[in-house]
N, C-alpha and C positions, 0 to 999 in steps of 0.2 A: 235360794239355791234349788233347781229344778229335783227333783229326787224320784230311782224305779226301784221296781223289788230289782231286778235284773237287768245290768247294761253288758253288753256282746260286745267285744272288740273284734274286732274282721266280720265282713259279710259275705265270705264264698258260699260255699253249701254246707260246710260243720254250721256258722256263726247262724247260719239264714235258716236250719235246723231245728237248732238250740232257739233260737228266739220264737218259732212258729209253735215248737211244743210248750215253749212256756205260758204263750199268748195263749193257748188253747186251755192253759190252769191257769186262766183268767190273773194272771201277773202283768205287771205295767214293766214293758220293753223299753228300749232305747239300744239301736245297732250305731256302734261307730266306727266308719273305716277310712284309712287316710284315701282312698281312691276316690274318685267318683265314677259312678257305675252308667255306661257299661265300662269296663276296663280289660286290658290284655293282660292274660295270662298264659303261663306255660304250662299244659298239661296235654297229655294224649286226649281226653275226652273221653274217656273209654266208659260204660255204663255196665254193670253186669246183673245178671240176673237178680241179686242180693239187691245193690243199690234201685234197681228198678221197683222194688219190692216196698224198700223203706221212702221210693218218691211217692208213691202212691201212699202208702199210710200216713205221711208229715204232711206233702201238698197235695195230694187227689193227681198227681201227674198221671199220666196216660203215655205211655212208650208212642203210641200210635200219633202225635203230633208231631209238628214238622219243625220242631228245634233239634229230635232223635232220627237217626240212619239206624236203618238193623243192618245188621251183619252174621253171617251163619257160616264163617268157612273163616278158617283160620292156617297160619304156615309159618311153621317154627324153620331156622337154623343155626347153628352152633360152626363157627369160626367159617363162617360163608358155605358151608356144604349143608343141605337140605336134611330137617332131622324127621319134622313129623307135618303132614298133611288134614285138615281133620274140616269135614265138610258135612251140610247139615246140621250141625252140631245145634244147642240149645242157644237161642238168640243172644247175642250183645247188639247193644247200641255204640253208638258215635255224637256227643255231641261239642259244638264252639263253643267252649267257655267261656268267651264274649259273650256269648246270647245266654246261654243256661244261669251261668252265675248271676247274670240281670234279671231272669225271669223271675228265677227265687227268689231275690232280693224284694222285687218290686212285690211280690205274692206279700214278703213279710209286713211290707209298709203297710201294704192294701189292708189288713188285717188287724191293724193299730196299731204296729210297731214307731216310735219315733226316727225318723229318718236324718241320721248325721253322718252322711257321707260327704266322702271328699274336706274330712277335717280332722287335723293331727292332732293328737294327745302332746300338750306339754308337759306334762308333769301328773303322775299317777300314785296315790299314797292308800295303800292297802289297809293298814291302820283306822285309817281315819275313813274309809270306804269313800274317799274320792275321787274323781278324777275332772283334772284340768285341763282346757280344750284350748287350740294356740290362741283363739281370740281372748282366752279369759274366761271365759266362762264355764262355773265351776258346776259340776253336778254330783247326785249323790246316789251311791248305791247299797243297798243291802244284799246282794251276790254279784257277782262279776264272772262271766265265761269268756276265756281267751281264747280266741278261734283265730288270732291274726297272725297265724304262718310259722315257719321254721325261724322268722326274724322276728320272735314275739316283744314285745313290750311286759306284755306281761310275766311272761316267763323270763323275761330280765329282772323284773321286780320282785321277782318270787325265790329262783335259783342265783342270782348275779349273773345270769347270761343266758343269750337264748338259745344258745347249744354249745354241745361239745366238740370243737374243729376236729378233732380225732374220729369220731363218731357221727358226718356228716357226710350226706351225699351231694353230687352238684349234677345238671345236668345243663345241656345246649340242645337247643329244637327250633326248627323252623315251619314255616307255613309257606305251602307250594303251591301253589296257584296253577304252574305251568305244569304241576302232574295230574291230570283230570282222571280220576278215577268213575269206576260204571259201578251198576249193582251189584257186580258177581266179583268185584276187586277183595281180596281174603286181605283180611288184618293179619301183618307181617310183625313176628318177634324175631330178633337174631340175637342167642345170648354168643357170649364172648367176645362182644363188640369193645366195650369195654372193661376193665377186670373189674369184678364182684358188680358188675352192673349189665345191661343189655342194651340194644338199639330196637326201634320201636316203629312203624310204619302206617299208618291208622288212615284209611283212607272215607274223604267224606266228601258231603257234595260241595263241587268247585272248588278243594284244596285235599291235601293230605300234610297231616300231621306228620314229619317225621324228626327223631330227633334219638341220644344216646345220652344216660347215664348210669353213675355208680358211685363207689365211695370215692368220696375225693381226694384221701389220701394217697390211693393207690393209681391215681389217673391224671396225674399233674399234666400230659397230655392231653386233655378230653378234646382240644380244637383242632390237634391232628387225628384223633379217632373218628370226628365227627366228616371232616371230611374224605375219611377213608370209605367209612360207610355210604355217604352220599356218591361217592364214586362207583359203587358194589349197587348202588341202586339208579345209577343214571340219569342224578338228575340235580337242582339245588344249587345250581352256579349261579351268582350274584343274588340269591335271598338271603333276606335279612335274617342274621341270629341271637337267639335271646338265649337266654343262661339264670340259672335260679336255681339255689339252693333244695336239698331235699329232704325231706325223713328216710333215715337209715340207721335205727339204733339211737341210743339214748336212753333206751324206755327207764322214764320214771313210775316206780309201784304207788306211787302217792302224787301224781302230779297237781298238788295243789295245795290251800288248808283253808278249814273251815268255809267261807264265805268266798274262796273263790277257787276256779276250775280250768284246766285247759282243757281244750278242746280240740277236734281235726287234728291236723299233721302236728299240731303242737302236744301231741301224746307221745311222738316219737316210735311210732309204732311201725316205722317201717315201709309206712302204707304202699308209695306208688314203687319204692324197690323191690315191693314184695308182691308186684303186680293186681292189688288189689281192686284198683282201679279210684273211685269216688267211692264205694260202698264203705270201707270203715269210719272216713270221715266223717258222713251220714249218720250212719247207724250209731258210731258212738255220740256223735251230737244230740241226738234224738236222745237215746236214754238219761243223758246228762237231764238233758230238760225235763223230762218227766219224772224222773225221779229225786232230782234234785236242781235247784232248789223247789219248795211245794211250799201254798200254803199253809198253813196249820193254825187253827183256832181263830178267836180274836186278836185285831189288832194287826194279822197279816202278819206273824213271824215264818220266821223264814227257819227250814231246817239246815242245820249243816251240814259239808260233806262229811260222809260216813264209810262208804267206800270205794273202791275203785277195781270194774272187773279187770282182772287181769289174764283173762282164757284166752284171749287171741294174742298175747302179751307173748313173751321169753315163760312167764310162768305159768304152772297149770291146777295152781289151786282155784277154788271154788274164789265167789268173791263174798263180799259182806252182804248181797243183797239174792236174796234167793231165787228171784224171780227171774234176774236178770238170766242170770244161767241155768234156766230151767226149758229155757225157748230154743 
């Protein structure tokens, strides 16, 4: 039975995070995600000053490459009437998460990670620190970070479910080819598109993003909003649309125990309804890895989880590790 200190399940940018910081405290990786990469995703792309921050400290990224658009001018409105204008502003990027999420990915292999993409977990036993892949084949872990989405596996095995319907967002977006935007095109928000969520407009080279979510309880419509909105923006007649679940609440103060960790949207932390962009999934992947799990002494033990900040969280105490909140 093959065996790492640490196996990653998802490899977007949390799981390809977490795995690059841990390779760097010289631990033996293993990424497993049912996709093979590259793969589509749903997300704006949106990069912000923060996540640019923590691509450069995990990968040595450089904004200045041509998988990133900058963008400096932004244009908010609320129930279609124009609320705020704001140009020049402090850079964001734009990037295809077909390309960005493969790059990272492919950085983490390059760097000795074991490469198990495009292959499904059958059976996962936290107990017994294993886990079973659909051919059979069995491997073994001493921590485990779950990074694979709002539909986790692991956070099925962990809580009995990998969210709460109540407490879940959904969104629809497409990729527009026929809207060609230039360099001076402002990334477009409209809140009130949909209730407790927004519509989103992201324009990049030879497509735009655009798409509208929120909590899904409250939007049992989304595929009539979605079209309302596309109407408001003149465009998006016969492209194709995708739909995927979101983080919007949930937050668990303990998402995990001992030897294993969620990670990314699987924090529930709200991320892209809270407009955060990529940055929290990042940033909290990264400190996962670094600070847990770590070598320690002979023999490679591994420490356990101890704690979990919760400052960007619902709550606003300090967390168990001082460092973390000290930056």
């Amino acid at each position: 039975m093959a065996g790492y200190d640490l196996i990653v399940v998802g490899a977007g940018p949390a799981g390809s995070a977490a795995a690059m910081t841990a390779l760097k405290a010289g631990l033996s990786v293993a990424v497993i995600d049912k996709a093979a990469f590259p793969r589509s995703k749903l997300c704006g792309g949106l990069i912000t000053g923060r996540c640019a921050r923590h691509l450069d400290e995990v990968f040595g990224r450089d904004m200045n490459e041509p998988l990133f658009e900058e963008r400096q001018s932004f244009e908010f409105f609320i129930d279609g009437a124009p609320l705020a204008d704001m140009h020049d502003v402090p850079p964001a990027h734009l990037t295809m998460r077909w390309d960005f999420d493969h790059a990272l990915f492919k950085q983490v292999i390059s760097a000795g990670a074991d490469d198990l993409s495009g292959t499904r977990i059958k059976a996962l036993d936290l107990e017994a620190r294993q886990v079973t892949l659909a051919d059979g084949a069995a491997l073994h872990f001493k921590c485990l970070i779950g990074a694979d989405g709002v539909q986790s596996i692991v956070a099925k095995e962990l809580f009995g479910e990998s969210f709460d319907p109540k407490k879940i967002g959904f969104a629809l977006e497409i990729e527009d080819a026929a809207c060609q935007p230039n360099a001076q095109t402002p990334i477009r928000v409209d809140f009130a598109v949909a209730d407790w969520g927004y519509g989103w407009s992201f324009p990049k080279q030879g497509s735009t993003t655009i798409g509208v979510g929120g909590l899904q309880t409250e939007n049992p419509d989304m595929k009539e909003r979605l079209a309302a909105y596309l109407d408001v923006l003149g465009t998006g007649e016969g492209v194709k649309v995708k739909g995927h679940f979101l983080p919007f609440g949930g937050y668990r103060s303990r998402p995990g125990r001992e030897h294993v960790l969620l990670a990314g949207a699987r924090l529930a932390l709200s991320i892209r309804s809270r407009g955060r962009g990529l940055a929290t999934p990042c940033s909290r992947a990264c400190w996962q890895g670094r600070r847990w799990p770590m070598p320690s002494g002979p023999g490679r033990r591994i420490r356990p989880l101890q704690g979990i900040c919760p400052r960007r969280g619902p709550s606003e105490r300090r967390c168990a590790v001082p460092a973390c909140c000290a930056r």
